[in-house]
N, C-alpha and C positions, 0 to 999 in steps of 0.2 A: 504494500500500500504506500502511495507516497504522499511526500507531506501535504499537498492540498488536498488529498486527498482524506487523510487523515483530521485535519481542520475542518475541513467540512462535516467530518463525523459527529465531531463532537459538538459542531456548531450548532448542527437541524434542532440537536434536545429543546436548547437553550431557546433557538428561535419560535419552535411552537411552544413553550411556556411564556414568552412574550406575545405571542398573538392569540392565548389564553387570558392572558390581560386584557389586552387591548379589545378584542371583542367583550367580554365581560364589561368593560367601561363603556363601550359601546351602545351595546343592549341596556344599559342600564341607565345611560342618557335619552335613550329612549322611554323608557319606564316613565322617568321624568316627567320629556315633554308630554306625554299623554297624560300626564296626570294635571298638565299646566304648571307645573314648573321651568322653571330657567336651567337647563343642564348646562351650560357655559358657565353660568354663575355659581351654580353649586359647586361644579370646580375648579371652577376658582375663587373660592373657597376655603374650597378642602388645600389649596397649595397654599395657600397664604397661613393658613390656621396651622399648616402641618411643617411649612420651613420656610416662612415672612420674612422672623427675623431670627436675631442668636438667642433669641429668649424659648422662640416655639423647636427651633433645630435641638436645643437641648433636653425640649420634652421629649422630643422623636426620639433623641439617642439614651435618653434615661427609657424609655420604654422599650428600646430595644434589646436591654439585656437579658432581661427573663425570657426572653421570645428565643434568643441566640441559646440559652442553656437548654431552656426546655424542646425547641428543636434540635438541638443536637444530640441529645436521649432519644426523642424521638427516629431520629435516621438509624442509630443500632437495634434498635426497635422492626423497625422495618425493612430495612435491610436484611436481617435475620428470617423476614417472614411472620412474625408476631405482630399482634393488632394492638397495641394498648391504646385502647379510646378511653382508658380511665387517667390520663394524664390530668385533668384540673382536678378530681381527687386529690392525686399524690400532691400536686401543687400545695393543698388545702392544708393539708396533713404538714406537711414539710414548712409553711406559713406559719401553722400556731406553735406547733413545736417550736421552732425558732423565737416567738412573739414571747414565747413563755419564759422558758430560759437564759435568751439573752437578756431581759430587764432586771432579773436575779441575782444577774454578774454582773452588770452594770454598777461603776463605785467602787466596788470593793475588788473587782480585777482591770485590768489594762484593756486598752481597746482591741487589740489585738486577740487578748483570752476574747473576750467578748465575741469577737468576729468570728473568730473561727467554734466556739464552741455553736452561735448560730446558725454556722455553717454546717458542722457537723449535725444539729438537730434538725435541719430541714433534709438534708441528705437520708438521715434514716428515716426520717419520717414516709420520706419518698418511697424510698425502698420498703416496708415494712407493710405498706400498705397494698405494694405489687406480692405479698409474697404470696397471702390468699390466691391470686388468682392464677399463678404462677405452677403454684403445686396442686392446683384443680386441673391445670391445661395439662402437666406433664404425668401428674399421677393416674389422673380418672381422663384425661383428655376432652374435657369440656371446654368450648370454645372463649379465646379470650377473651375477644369481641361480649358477648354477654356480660360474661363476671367484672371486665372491667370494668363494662359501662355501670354494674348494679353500684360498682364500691364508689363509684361517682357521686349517686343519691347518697351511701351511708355518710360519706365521707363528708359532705356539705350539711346535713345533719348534726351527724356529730359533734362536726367545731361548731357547728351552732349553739347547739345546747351546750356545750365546753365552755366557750366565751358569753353567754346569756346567766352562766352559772357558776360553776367551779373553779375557772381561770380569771373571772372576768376583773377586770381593775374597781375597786372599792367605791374610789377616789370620785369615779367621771361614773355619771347616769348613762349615757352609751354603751350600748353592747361590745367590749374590746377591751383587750390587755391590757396591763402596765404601759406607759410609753419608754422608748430605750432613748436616753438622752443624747443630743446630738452628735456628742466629742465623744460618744460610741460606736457610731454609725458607721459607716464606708468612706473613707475619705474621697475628696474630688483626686481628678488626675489632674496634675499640676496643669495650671495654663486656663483649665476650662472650670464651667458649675457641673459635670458630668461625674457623675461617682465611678471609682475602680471596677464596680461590678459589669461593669459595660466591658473591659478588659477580662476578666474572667469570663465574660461570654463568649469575646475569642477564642482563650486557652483551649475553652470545650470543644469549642468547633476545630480548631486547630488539631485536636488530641485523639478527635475522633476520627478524622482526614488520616492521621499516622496508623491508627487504630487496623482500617480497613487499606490504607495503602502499604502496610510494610510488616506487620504482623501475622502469625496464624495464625492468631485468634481472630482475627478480622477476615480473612479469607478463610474460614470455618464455617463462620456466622453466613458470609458470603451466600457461600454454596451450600448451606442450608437455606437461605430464603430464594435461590434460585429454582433449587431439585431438592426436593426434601429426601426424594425416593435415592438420588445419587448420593447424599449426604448417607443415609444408613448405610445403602451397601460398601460407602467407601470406609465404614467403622467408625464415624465421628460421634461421639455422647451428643446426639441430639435433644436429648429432653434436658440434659445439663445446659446444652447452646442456648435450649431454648429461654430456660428456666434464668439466664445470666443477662439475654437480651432485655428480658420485661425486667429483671431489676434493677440492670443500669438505667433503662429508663425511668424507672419509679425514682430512682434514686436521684437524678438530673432535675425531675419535675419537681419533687421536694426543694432539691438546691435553687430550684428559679422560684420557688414561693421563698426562701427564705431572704434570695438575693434584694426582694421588693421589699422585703419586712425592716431587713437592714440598712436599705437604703432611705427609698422614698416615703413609704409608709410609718417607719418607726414604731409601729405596733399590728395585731392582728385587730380588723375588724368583722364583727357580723354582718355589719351590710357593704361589706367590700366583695364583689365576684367581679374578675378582672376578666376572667372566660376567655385565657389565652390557648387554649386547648384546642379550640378548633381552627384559629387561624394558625398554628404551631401547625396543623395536619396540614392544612393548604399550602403553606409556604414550603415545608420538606417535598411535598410533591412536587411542587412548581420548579423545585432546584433540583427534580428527578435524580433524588435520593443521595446529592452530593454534598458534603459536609460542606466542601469552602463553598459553594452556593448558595448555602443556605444564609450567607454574610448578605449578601445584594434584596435578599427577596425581606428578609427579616428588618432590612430600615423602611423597605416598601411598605412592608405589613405595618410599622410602627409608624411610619406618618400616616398612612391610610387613617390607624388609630384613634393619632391624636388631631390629625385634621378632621376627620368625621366629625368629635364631638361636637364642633361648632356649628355643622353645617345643619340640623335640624334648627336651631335660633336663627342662623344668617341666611341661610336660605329655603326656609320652611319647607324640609326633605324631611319623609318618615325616620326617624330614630333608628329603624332598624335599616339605612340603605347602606351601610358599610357592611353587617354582616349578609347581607344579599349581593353585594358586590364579588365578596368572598365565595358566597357559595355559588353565584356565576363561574368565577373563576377556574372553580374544580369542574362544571357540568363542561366547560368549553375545554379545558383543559382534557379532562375524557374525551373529548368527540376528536381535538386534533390529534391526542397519541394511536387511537383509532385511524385514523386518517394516515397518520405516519406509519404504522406498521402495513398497512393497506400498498402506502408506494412502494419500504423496502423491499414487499416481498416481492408485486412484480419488478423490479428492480433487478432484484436477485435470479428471479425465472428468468427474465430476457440473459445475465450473462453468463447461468446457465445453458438457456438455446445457442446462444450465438458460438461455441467452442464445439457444440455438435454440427450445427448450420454448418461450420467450415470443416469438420472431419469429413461430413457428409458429402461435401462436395470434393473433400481432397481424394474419398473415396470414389465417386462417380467421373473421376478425369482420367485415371487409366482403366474402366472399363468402357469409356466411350472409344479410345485410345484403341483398346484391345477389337471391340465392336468394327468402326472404323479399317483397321487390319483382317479383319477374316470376310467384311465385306468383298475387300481389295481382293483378295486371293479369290475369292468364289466368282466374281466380273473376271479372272483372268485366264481360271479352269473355265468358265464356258466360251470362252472366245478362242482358247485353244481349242475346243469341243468341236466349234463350228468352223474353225476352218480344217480339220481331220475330217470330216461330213463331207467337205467341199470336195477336198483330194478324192476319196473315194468313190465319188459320183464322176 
């Protein structure tokens, strides 16, 4: 294969996940106008509200960190072939965990203990919450898709009545924790008002990228989510692959609820559902399951975000037209990788024909060749024939 050709390989992905967009945005300005709205205005809008000025670019990139970890759980996830749809569970879990513990340590340890021990609580939170459904997929093999989705409800429950109850802060009538005090928090990266955890959402993605490019644990995972059936017979612990995918992901989504607790939030709330879960699924897709991809799509989602919020006040659009944008994104997104495997194959047929095409004909030139030749000889026996007739007569 050579390099343009190669280029081009890897280009087509990228390019129908961009015109998964763009139609999505499309259809949806249309939505709009039929509804008598202004779709020009709406987005323009949503770009002002989402990256105007340094004030709004810093909500976009503070909102992009949880998006960056908890996508990047999600692609070993999937990759692997496991479904965890219960990521804003683990989120949840891995949220108060954190909300709870770090305000404890707060004072009387360093910011540092603080961070990291928050760190550490949302992490297992994450994971602990995947394990349920983990040792149901591998043990009795019921689907994950289900289990995840149920521990979703418990799990948003649960910290309900947790922070409504037992955890909840004394102090404040509101449903929610202690608050962790500022000079505890995540520090900015020098230079900007962006906190470190936006940096830790690289690492992940970064680490996952190595993970699947240069490990065999990552080309295990692989070729389990490619051939599950090729993955046994080739002797890999598939139920253990499996069992390690859905916890690193639990375990990611936990760390992105704690990275929001420690950063922007300061505390667990009851009536906080950030409901990063489904745009996390969109955007891994949209970067067709590559970790450094998932960098580009994951600021798109986050100013989509925090530019939406405005756009039902500024320009009287239903509340819910960013996450209908989003779910555009995936239907169109479907139809063009449909489309796409549709051309590779004929693609693929034509350069398969074309190498028979020319056998074919390299074979049909020496038997026209040979043909030709015994024609020649048989015109040459009857004109000897006839004139031996002649003589004779």
């Amino acid at each position: 294969m050579s390099g343009r050709e190669r280029l081009l390989h890897a280009a087509v992905p990228f390019a129908v996940s961009l015109l998964a967009v763009f139609l999505a945005c499309l259809v949806g300005g249309i939505f709009l106008e039929l509804r008598g709205k202004d779709a020009l205005h709406a987005y323009e809008v949503l770009v002002q509200r989402g990256l105007g000025n340094p004030g709004q670019r810093t909500e976009t990139f503070k909102q992009m960190a949880p998006l960056l970890i908890m996508a990047g759980g999600l692609a070993i996830a999937l990759k692997a072939g496991v479904w965890n749809i219960g990521v804003d569970g683990q989120f949840f879990v891995g949220a108060l965990l954190c909300g709870i513990i770090a305000p404890e340590l707060a004072g009387s340890a360093s910011r540092l203990v603080v961070i990291a021990a928050g760190a550490a609580a949302g992490l297992a939170g994450g994971l602990l919450w995947a394990v349920v459904p983990g040792i149901l997929r591998v043990r009795w093999g019921l689907n994950e898709i289900i289990t995840t989705l149920m521990m979703n409800y418990v799990a948003v429950n649960v910290t309900s009545w947790l922070v409504k109850g037992p955890v909840r802060d004394p102090a404040r009538v509101a449903p929610e924790t202690k608050q962790i005090p500022l000079d505890d928090r995540l520090p900015n990266i020098p230079g900007t008002n962006v906190h470190v955890g936006l940096l830790a959402g690289f690492l992940v993605v970064v680490l996952v990228a190595i993970l699947f490019r240069s490990t065999v644990l990552g080309f295990m995972l692989t070729v389990l989510g490619r051939n599950r059936r090729a993955a046994i017979h080739a002797g890999m612990p598939v139920g253990r692959l499996t069992l390690l995918a859905l916890l690193l992901s639990g375990a990611f989504a936990g760390l992105a609820g704690a990275n929001d607790v420690l950063s922007v939030q300061g505390r667990f709330s009851g009536t906080w559902h950030p409901e990063y879960g489904f745009a996390a699924f969109a955007l891994v897709y949209l970067a067709r399951l590559n970790p450094l991809a998932i960098i580009p799509f994951a600021f798109f989602f986050s100013f989509l975000m925090v530019g939406g919020q405005s756009m039902p006040r500024r320009a009287n659009v239903p509340t819910y037209y960013v996450d209908m944008l989003e779910g555009l994104m995936l239907v169109f997104f479907a139809a063009t990788v449909a489309m796409e495997r549709l051309w590779s194959r004929a693609a693929r047929r034509v350069a398969e024909e074309e190498p028979a095409a020319i056998g074919a004909a390299g074979a049909a030139a020496p038997l026209a060749s040979s043909t030709a030749s015994d024609e020649t000889a048989i015109s040459a026996q009857a004109q000897s024939t006839a004139l031996s007739a002649g003589e004779t007569r």
